[in-house]
SETI-730827 format. One record per residue: x, y, z of N, C-alpha, C in turn. Coordinates in steps of 0.1 Angstrom, whole numbers, padded with zeros to 4 digits, always signed. Example, Ala and Ser with C-alpha at 12.3 -4.5 7.8 and 13.67 -1.06 7.14 Angstrom:
+0132-0057+0078+0123-0045+0078+0132-0033+0078+0128-0022+0071+0137-0011+0071+0129+0000+0079
//
This chain:
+0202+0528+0384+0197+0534+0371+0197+0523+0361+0185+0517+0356+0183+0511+0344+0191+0519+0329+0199+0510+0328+0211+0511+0314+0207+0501+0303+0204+0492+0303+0206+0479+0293+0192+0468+0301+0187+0468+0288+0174+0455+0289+0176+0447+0277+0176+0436+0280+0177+0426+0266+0159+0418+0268+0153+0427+0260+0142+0418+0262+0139+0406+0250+0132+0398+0261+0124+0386+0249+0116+0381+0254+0108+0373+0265+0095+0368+0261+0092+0365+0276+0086+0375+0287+0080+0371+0293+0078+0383+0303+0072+0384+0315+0066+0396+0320+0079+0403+0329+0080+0414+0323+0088+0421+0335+0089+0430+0346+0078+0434+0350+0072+0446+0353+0076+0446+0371+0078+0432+0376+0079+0432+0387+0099+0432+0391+0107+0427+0380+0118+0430+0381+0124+0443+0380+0115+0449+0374+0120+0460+0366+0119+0469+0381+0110+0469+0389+0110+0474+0403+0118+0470+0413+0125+0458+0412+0132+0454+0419+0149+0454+0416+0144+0464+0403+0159+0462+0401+0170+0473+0405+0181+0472+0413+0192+0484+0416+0205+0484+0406+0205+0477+0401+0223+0473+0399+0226+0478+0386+0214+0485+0377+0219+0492+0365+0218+0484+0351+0221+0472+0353+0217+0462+0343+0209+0451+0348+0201+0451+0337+0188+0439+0338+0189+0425+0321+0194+0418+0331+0194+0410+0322+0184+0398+0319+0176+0392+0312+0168+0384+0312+0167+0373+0301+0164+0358+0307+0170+0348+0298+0157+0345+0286+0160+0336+0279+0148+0334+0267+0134+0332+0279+0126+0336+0276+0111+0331+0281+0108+0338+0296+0116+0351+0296+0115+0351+0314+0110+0371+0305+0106+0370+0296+0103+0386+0293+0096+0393+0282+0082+0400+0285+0072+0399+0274+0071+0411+0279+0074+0423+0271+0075+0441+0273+0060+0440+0264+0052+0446+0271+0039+0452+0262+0038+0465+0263+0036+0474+0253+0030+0490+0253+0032+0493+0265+0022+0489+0273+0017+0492+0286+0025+0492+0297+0040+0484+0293+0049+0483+0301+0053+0500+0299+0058+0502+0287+0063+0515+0289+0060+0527+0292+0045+0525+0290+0035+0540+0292+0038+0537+0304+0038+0533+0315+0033+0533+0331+0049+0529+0338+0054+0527+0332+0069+0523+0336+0077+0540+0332+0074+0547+0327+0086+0559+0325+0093+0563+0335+0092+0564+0347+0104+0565+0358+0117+0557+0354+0116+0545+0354+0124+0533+0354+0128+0536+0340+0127+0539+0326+0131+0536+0316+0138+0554+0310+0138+0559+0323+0141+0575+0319+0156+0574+0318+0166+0567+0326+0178+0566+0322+0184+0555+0312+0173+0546+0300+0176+0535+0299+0186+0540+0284+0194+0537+0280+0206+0539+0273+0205+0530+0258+0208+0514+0266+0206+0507+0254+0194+0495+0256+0191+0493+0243+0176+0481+0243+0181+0472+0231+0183+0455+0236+0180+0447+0229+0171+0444+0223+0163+0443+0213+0146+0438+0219+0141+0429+0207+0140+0419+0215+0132+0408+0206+0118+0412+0195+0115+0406+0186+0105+0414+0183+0097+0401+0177+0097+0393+0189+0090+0380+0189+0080+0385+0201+0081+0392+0205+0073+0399+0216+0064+0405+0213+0056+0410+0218+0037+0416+0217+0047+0435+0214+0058+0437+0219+0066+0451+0217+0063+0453+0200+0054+0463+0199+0055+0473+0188+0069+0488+0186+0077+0486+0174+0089+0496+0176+0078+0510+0180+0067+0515+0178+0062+0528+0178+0063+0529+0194+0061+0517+0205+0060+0522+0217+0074+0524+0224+0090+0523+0215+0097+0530+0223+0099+0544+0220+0094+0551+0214+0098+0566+0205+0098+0575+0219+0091+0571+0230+0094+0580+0243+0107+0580+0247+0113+0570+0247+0131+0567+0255+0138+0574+0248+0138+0588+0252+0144+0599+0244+0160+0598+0250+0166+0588+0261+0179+0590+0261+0183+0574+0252+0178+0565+0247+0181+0557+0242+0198+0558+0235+0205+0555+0230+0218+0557+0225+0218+0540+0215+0215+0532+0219+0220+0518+0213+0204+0510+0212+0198+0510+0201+0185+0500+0197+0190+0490+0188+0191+0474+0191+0191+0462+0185+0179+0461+0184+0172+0458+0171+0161+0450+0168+0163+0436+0164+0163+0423+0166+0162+0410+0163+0150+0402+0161+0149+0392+0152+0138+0383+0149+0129+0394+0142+0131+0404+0135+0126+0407+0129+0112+0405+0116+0108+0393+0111+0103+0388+0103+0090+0391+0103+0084+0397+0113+0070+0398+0113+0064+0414+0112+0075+0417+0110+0077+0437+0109+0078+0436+0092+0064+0453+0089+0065+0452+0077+0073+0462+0072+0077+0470+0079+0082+0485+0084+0086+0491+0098+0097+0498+0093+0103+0505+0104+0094+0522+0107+0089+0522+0120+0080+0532+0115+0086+0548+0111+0081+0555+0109+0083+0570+0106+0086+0578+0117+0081+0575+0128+0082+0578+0142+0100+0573+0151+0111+0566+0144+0118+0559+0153+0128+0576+0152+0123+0586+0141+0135+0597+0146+0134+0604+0160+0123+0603+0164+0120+0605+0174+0130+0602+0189+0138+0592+0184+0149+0588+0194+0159+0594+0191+0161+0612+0195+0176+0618+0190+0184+0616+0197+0184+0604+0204+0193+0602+0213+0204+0592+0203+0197+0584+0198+0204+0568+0189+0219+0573+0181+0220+0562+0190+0241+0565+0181+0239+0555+0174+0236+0538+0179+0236+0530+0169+0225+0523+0170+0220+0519+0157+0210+0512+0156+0212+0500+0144+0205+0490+0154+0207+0477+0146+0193+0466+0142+0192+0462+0129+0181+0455+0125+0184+0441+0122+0185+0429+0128+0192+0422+0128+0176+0407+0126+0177+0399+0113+0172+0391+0112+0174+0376+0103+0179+0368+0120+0189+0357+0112+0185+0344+0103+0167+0345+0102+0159+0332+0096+0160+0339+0082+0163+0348+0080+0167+0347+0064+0151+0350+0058+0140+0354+0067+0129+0359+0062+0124+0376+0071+0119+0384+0062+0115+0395+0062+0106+0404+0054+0097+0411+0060+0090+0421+0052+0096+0433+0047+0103+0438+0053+0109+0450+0049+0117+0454+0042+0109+0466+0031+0117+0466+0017+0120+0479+0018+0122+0490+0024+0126+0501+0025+0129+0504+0038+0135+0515+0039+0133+0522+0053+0128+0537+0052+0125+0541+0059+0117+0554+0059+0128+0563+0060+0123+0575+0052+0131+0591+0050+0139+0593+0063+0128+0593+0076+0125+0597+0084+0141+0592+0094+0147+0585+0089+0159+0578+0095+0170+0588+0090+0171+0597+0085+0179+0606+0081+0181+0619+0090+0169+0618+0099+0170+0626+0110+0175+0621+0121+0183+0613+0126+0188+0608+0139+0203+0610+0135+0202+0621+0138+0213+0632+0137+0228+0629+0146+0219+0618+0159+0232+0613+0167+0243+0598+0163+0234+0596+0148+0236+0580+0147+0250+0581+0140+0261+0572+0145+0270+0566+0143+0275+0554+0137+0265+0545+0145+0265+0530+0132+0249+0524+0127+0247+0520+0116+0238+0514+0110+0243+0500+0106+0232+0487+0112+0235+0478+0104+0225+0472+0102+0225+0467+0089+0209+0460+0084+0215+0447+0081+0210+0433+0084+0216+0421+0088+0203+0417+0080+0208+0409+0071+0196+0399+0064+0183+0405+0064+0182+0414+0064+0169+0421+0055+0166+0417+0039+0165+0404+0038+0165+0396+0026+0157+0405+0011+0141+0412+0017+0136+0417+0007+0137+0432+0010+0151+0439+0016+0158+0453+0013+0155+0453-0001+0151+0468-0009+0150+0472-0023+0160+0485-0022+0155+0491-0012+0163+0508-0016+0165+0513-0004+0174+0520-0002+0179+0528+0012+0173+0544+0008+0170+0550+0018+0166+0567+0013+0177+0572+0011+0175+0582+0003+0185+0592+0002+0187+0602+0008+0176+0602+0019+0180+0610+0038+0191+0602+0043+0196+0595+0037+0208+0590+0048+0224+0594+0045+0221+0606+0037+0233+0614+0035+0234+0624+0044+0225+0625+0052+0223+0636+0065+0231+0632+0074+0229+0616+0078+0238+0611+0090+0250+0617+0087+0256+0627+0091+0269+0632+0092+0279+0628+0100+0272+0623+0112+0286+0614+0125+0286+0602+0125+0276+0594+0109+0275+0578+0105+0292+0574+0103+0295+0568+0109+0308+0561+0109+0312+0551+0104+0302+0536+0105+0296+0527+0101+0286+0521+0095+0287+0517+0084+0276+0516+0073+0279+0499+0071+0269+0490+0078+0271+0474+0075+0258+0466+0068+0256+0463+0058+0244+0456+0051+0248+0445+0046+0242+0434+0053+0248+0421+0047+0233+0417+0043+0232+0398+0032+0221+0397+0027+0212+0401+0025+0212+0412+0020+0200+0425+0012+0204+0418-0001+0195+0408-0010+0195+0402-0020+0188+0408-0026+0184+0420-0029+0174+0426-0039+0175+0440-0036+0188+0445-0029+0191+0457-0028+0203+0460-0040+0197+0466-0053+0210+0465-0067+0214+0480-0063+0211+0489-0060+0219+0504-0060+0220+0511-0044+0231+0516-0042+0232+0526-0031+0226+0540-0037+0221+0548-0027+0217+0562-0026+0229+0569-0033+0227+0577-0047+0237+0584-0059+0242+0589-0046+0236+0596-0034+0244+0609-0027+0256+0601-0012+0256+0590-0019+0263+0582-0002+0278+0590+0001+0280+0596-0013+0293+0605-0006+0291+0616+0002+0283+0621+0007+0281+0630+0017+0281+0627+0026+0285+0616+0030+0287+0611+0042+0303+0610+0044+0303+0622+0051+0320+0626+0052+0326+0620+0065+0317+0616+0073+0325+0610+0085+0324+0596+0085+0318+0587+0073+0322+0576+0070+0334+0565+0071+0337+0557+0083+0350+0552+0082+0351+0541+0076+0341+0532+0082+0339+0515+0076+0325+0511+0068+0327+0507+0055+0316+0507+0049+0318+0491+0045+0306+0483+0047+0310+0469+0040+0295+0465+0035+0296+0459+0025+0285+0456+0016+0286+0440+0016+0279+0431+0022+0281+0417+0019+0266+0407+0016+0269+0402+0006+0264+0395-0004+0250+0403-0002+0251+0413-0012+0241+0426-0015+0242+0420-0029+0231+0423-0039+0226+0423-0049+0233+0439-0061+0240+0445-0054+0250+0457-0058+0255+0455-0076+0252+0458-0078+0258+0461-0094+0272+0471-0096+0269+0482-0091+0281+0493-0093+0280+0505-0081+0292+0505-0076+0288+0517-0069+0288+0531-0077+0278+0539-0068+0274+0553-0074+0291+0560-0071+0290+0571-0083+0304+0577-0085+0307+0585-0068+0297+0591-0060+0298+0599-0050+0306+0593-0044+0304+0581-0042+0315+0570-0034+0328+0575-0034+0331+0579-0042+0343+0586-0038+0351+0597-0031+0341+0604-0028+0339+0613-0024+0342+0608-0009+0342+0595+0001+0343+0588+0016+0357+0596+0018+0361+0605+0022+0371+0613+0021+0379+0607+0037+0369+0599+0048+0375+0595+0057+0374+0582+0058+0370+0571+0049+0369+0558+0047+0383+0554+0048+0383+0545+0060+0394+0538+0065+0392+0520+0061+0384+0517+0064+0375+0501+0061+0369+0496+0048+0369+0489+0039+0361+0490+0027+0359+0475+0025+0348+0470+0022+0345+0456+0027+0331+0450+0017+0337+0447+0006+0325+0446-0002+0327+0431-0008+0314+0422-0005+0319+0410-0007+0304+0407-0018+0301+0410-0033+0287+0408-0039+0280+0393-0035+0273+0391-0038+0270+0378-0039+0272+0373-0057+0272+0357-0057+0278+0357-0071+0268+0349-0079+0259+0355-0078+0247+0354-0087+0245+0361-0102+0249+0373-0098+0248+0375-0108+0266+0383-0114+0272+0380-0109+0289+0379-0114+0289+0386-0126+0286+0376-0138+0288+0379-0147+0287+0393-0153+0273+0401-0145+0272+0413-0150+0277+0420-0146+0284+0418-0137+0293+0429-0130+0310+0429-0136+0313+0441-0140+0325+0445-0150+0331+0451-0135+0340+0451-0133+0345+0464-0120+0363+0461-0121+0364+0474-0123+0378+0474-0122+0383+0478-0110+0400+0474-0105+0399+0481-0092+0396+0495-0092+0403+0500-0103+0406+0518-0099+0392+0520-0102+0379+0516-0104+0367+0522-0102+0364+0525-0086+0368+0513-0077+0365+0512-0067+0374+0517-0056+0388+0517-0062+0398+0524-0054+0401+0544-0058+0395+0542-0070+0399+0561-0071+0390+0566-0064+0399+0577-0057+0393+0590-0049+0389+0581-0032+0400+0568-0031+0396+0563-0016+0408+0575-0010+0403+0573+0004+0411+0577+0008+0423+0575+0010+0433+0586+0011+0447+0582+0014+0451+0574+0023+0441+0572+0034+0444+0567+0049+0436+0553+0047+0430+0543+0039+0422+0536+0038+0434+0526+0047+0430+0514+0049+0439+0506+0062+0432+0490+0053+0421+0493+0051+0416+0478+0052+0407+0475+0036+0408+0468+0029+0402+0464+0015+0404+0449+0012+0391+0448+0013+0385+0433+0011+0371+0433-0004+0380+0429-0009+0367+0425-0020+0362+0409-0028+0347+0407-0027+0352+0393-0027+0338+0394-0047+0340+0391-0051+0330+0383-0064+0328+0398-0072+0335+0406-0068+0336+0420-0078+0338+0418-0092+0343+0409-0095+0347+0408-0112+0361+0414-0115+0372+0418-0107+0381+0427-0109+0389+0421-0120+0389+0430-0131+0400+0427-0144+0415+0432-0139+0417+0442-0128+0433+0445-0128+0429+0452-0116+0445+0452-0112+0446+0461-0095+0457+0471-0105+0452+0485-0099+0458+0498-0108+0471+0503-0100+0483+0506-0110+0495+0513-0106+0494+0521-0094+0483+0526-0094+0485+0542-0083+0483+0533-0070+0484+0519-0067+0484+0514-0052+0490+0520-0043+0496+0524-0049+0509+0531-0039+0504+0542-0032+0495+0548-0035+0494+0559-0030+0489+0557-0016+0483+0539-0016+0474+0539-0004+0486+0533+0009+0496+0542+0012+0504+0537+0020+0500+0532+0031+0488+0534+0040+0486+0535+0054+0478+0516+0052+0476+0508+0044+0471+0502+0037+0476+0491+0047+0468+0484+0057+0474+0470+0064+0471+0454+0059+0457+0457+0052+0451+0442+0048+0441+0444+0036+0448+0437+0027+0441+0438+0010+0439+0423+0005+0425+0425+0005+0418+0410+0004+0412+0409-0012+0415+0398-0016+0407+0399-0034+0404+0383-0029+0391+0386-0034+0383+0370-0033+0373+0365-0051+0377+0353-0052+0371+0350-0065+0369+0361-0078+0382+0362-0083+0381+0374-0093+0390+0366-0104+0384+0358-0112+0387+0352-0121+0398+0356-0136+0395+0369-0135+0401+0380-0149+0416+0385-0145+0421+0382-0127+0429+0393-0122+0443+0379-0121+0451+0382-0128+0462+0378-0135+0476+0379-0127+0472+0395-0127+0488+0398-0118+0488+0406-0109+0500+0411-0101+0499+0421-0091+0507+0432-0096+0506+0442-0093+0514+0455-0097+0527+0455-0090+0538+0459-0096+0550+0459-0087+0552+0471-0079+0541+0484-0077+0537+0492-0074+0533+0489-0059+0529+0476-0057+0521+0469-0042+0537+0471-0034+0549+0468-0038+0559+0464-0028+0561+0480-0017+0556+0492-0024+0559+0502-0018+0549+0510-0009+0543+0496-0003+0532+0501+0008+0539+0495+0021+0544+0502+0026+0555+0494+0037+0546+0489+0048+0535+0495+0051+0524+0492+0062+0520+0477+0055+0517+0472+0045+0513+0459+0044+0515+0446+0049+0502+0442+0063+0508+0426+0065+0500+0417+0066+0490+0421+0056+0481+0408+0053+0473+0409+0034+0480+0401+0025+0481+0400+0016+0471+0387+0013+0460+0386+0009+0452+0376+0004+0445+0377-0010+0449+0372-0022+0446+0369-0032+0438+0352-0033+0430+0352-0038+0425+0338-0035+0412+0336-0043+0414+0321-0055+0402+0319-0060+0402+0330-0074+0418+0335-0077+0416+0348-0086+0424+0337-0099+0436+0339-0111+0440+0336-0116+0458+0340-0120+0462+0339-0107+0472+0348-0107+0481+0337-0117+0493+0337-0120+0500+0327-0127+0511+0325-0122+0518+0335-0114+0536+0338-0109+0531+0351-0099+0544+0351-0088+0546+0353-0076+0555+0362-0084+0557+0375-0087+0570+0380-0091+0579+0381-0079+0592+0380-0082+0603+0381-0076+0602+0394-0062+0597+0407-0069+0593+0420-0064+0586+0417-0053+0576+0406-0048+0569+0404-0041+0579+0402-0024+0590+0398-0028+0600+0400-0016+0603+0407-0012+0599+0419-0015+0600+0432-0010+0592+0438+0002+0581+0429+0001+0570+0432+0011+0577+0428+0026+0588+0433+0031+0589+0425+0042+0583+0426+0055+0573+0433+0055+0565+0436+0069+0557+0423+0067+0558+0416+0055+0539+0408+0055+0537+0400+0061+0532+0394+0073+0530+0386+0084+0518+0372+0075+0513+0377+0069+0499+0367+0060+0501+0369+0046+0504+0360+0044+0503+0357+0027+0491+0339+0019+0483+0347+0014+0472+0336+0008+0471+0337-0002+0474+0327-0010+0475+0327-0025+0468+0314-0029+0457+0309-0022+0452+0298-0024+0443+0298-0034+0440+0288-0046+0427+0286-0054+0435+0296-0067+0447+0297-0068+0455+0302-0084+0458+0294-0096+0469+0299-0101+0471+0289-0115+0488+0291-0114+0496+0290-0102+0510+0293-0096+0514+0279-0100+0527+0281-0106+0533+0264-0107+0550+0268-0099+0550+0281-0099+0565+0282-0091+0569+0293-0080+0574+0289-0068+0578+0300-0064+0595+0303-0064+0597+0320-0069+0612+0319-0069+0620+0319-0056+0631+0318-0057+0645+0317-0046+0643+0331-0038+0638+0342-0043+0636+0351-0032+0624+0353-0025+0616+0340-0024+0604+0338-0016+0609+0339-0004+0620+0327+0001+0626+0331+0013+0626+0342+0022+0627+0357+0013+0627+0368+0017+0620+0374+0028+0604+0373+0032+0595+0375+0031+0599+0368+0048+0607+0372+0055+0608+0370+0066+0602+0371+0080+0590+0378+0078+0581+0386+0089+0572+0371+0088+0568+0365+0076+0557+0357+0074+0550+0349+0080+0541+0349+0086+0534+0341+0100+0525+0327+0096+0519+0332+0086+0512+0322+0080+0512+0325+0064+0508+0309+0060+0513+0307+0043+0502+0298+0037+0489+0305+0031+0481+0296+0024+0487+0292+0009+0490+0280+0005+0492+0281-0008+0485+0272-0014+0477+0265-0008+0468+0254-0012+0460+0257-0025+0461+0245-0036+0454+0241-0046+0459+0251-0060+0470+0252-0061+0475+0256-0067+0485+0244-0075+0491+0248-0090+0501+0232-0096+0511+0234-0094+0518+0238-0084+0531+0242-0078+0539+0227-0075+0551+0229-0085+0554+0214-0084+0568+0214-0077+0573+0228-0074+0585+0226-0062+0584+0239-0055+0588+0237-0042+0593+0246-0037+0606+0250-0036+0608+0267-0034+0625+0265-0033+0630+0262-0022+0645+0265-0022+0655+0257-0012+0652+0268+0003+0651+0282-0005+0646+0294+0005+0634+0291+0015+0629+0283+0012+0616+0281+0022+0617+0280+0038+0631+0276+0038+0633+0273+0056+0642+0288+0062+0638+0299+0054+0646+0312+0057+0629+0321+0062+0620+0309+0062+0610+0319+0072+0609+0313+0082+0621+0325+0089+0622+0321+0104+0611+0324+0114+0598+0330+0109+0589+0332+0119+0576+0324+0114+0577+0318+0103+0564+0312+0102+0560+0298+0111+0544+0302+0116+0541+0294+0124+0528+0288+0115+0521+0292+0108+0511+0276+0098+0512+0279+0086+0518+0270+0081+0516+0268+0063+0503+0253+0059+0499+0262+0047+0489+0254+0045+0490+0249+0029+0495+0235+0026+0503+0233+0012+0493+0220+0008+0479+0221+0011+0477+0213+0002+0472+0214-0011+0468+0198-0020+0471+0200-0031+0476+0208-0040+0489+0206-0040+0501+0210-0051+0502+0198-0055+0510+0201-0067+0518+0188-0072+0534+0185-0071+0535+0188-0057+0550+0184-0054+0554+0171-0051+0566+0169-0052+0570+0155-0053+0581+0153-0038+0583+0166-0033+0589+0162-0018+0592+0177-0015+0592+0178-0006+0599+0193+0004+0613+0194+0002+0616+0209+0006+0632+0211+0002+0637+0206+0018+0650+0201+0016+0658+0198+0029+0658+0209+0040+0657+0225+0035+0656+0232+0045+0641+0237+0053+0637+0226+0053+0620+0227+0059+0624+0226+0075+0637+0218+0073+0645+0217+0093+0642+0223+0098+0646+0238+0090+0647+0254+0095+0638+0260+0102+0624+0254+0099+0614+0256+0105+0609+0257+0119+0622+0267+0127+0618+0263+0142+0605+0268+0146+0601+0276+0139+0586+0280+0149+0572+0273+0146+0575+0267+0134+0560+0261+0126+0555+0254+0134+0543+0256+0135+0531+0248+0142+0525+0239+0138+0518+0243+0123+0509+0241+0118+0511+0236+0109+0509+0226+0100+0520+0222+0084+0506+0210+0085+0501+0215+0073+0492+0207+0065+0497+0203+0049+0497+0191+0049+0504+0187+0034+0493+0173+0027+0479+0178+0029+0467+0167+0031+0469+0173+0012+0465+0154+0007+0457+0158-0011+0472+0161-0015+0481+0158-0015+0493+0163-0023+0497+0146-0027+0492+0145-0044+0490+0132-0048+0501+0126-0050+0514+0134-0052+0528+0136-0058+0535+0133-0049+0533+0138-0040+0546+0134-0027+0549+0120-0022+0565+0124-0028+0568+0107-0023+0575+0109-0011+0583+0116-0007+0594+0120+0006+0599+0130+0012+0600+0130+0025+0599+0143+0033+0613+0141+0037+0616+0155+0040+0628+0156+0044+0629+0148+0060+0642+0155+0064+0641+0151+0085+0633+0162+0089+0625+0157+0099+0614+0170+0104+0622+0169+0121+0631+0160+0126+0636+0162+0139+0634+0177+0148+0639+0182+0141+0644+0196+0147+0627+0205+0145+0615+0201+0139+0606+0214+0142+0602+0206+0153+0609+0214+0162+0604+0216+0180+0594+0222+0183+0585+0226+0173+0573+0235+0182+0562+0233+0168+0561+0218+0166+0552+0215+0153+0543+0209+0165+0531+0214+0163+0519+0205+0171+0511+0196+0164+0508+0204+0150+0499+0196+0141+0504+0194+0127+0504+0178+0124+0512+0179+0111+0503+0167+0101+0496+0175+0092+0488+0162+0084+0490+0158+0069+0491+0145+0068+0497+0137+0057+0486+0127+0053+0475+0136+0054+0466+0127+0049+0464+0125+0034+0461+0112+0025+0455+0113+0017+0469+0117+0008+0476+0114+0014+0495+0114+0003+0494+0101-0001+0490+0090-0012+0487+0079-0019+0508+0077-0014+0518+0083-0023+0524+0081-0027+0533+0078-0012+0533+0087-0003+0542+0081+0012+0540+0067+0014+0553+0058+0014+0548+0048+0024+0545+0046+0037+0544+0037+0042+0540+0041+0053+0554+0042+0064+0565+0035+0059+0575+0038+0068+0579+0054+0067+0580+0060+0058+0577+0072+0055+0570+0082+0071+0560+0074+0067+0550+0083+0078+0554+0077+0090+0557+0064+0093+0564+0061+0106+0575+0065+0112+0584+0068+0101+0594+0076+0107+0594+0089+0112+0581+0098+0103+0578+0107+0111+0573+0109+0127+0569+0097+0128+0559+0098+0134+0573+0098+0150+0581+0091+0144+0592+0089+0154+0602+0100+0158+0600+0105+0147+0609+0119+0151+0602+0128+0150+0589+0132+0158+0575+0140+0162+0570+0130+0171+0573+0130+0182+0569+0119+0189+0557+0131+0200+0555+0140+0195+0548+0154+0203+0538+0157+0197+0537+0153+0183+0529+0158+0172+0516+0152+0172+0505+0160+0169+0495+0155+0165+0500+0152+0145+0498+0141+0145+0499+0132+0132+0490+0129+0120+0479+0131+0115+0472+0128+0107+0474+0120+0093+0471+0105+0093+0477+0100+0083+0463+0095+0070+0450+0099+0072+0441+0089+0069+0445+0084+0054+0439+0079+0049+0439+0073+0033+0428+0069+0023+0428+0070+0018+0420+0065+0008+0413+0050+0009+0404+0043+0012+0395+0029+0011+0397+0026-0003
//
C-alpha cells in the first residue's frame, strides 16, 4: 500500500507500479507527477496518507483534491503559486498541512475561506509566505487545530479578532510576523500549553505590550513562553499562577528592568532566559528557583551577583555574557552540577578560588574579558573539555601556560589580538 510520496522532478509512473513496500521515496530529479499521473493512477494513490510535493513540478494543488484519504500535505518551493485553491477542503481527510517556502519569495497573500472546512486539521504551518496579508476568519472552525506556526509573514499585521475559538489550541508561535497586537479573543486559548511569539523588529517601536496583555486569561497549564522583540515594559505579579510553567524566554525587551519575586513560586521552572532586556540585579529571591537547570542572563546591565547565587544548585548551564559584572562570588563553585558557563565579556579581574569546585564543568568560555589578570588552580576540573581564554590582553602568557599544564586534556583556546 502506497503511504508516503515525496515528489520532485521526474517521471514516476513506472515505479509507482512497481512499488510493494508502502513507501516510495524519490531523490531530486528522479520525479515529475503531472495531472495525468493522478487521473489514471487512482488505484495506487487510494491508500496514499501523506504527500511531500514539490511545487517545482508541472503538479497543480487542484489535481490532488481526489486523495480523499490524504492525512499529511507538505507544499514546498512554493513561489510560483498565486493561491491556494478553494477546492483543497475537499481533502477531509488532512490533519496537517504545510506551506513551506524557503527563497523567501511568494505570491500568496491570503488563503481561502474554504480552509476552515478541513474539519480533520490538527497542524497548520505557513513558512515564509513573505507577502501573507490576512488569515480567514473560517479558521476558527478548525476545532482539533492544535498547532498554529507562521513564521516570516512580513506583511501579516493582525490575527483573525475570533482566534479564540480555537479551544483545542495547544502551541501557537508567531515568528518574525509583522503582528502589532494580539486580538483580545486570544485569551480565550483555554488549552494553550506553547506560546512562542518572536515579532520581527522593524517596527519595535510601535509596539507597546505589556506582559499581562499577553499573559492574562493564558492558561493555567501554559509550560512554555518565549517572547522575543515584544516591547515588554514589566512581567506581572500574577506569574504565579502559571505553576505548570517549564521554560520562560524574554528576548530583546529593552524597558524590562526587573523580575517579580512572585517568579520563585513556580516550582516547575528550569529554563530561565532573560536576554538583550535591561535587567540591573539578580535579586537574592532568585535562589529560590532551585529546580532551574538554565539560567541566561546575557546582553543586561548586571554588575553583581549576590552570595546566594550559589544556591541555584540544579544549574546546568550559565549564560552571563556581556554584562559589567566586575566579580563573581565566592558561591560560584557550590554549583555542583554545572556543566557550560558562558562568562564572556564582563569586567572581571580574576575568578573566585572556588571555581576548583567545579567537578562537572565542561564548558567554560572566559573569551573578551579585557580585565582578567588571574585564574585560580583549575587542577581538579576533571571533566573540563573546552576552556577558552581568548582575547584576555591582560593574562600572561605563563598564566595561560600554566593552565595549559594543569589541563593537559583540555581543548585550550588562547588567540590574541595582532
Amino acid at each position: 500500500m502506497l503511504k508516503k510520496i515525496i515528489a520532485t522532478n521526474a517521471k514516476v509512473l513506472n515505479k509507482l507500479k512497481k512499488n510493494k513496500t508502502g513507501n516510495l521515496s524519490l531523490t531530486n530529479g528522479e520525479l515529475k507527477v503531472a495531472n495525468e499521473l493522478f487521473k489514471h493512477t487512482e488505484q495506487a494513490f487510494k491508500s496514499l496518507s501523506t504527500l511531500f510535493l514539490d511545487c517545482k513540478s508541472t503538479v497543480t494543488v487542484e489535481s490532488l483534491t481526489n486523495l480523499q484519504t490524504l492525512e499529511g500535505l507538505t507544499l514546498i518551493n512554493t513561489w510560483e503559486l498565486r493561491e491556494i485553491p478553494k477546492s483543497i477542503d475537499l481533502l477531509k481527510s488532512l490533519k496537517t498541512l504545510k506551506i513551506i517556502n524557503r527563497n523567501f519569495q511568494s505570491l500568496i497573500t491570503q488563503l481561502p475561506d474554504e480552509i476552515g472546512n478541513l474539519s480533520q486539521l490538527e497542524e497548520l504551518t505557513l513558512d515564509s509566505l513573505v507577502m501573507l496579508q490576512k488569515l480567514p476568519s473560517t479558521l476558527s472552525k478548525l476545532s482539533r487545530l492544535k498547532k498554529l506556526d507562521i513564521s516570516f509573514a512580513y506583511h501579516l499585521k493582525l490575527l483573525p479578532t475570533n482566534i479564540g475559538s480555537l479551544k483545542g489550541l495547544e502551541a501557537l508561535r508567531l515568528y518574525q510576523c509583522a503582528v502589532l497586537e494580539l486580538p483580545i479573543s486570544y485569551q480565550e486559548l483555554d488549552n494553550l500549553k506553547s506560546l512562542d511569539i518572536q515579532f520581527n523588529d522593524y517596527n519595535i517601536r510601535e509596539r507597546q505590550v505589556s506582559f499581562k496583555n499577553i499573559s492574562e486569561g493564558l492558561s493555567k497549564n501554559i509550560s512554555t513562553i518565549y517572547l522575543r522583540n515584544t516591547n515588554l515594559l514589566q512581567m506581572p505579579k500574577d506569574i504565579e499562577r502559571y505553576q505548570q510553567l517549564v521554560s520562560l524566554k524574554i528576548f530583546n525587551s529593552k524597558k524590562l528592568t526587573a523580575l517579580p519575586e512572585e517568579i520563585v513560586t513556580i516550582k516547575c521552572l528550569k529554563e530561565l532566559s532573560i536576554v538583550s532586556c535591561y535587567l540591573q540585579t539578580l535579586p537574592t529571591y532568585i535562589s529560590k528557583l532551585i529546580h532551574l537547570k538554565t539560567l541566561d542572563v546575557s546582553g543586561n546591565a548586571l554588575t553583581q551577583l549576590t552570595e546566594d547565587f550559589g544556591k541555584l544548585t540544579a544549574l546546568e548551564l550559565l549564560n552571563l555574557e556581556s554584562n559589567p559584572i566586575e566579580m563573581l562570588p565566592e558561591s560560584f563553585g557550590d554549583l555542583q552540577k554545572l556543566k557550560l558557563a558562558i562568562l564572556r565579556s564582563l569586567k572581571i579581574e580574576t575568578l573566585p578560588e572556588s571555581f576548583s569546585k567545579l567537578k562537572t564543568i565542561q564548558e567554560l568560555f572566559l573569551t573578551n574579558n579585557f580585565k582578567l589578570r588571574t585564574l585560580p588552580d583549575m587542577s581538579q576540573l576533571c571533566a573540563l573539555d573546552a576552556l577558552d581564554l581568548s582575547y584576555c590582553p591582560e593574562l600572561s602568557r605563563e598564566d595561560k601556560d600554566t593552565v595549559k599544564k594543569a589541563l593537559p586534556n583540555t581543548k585550550i583556546g588562547t588567540l590574541e589580538y595582532i
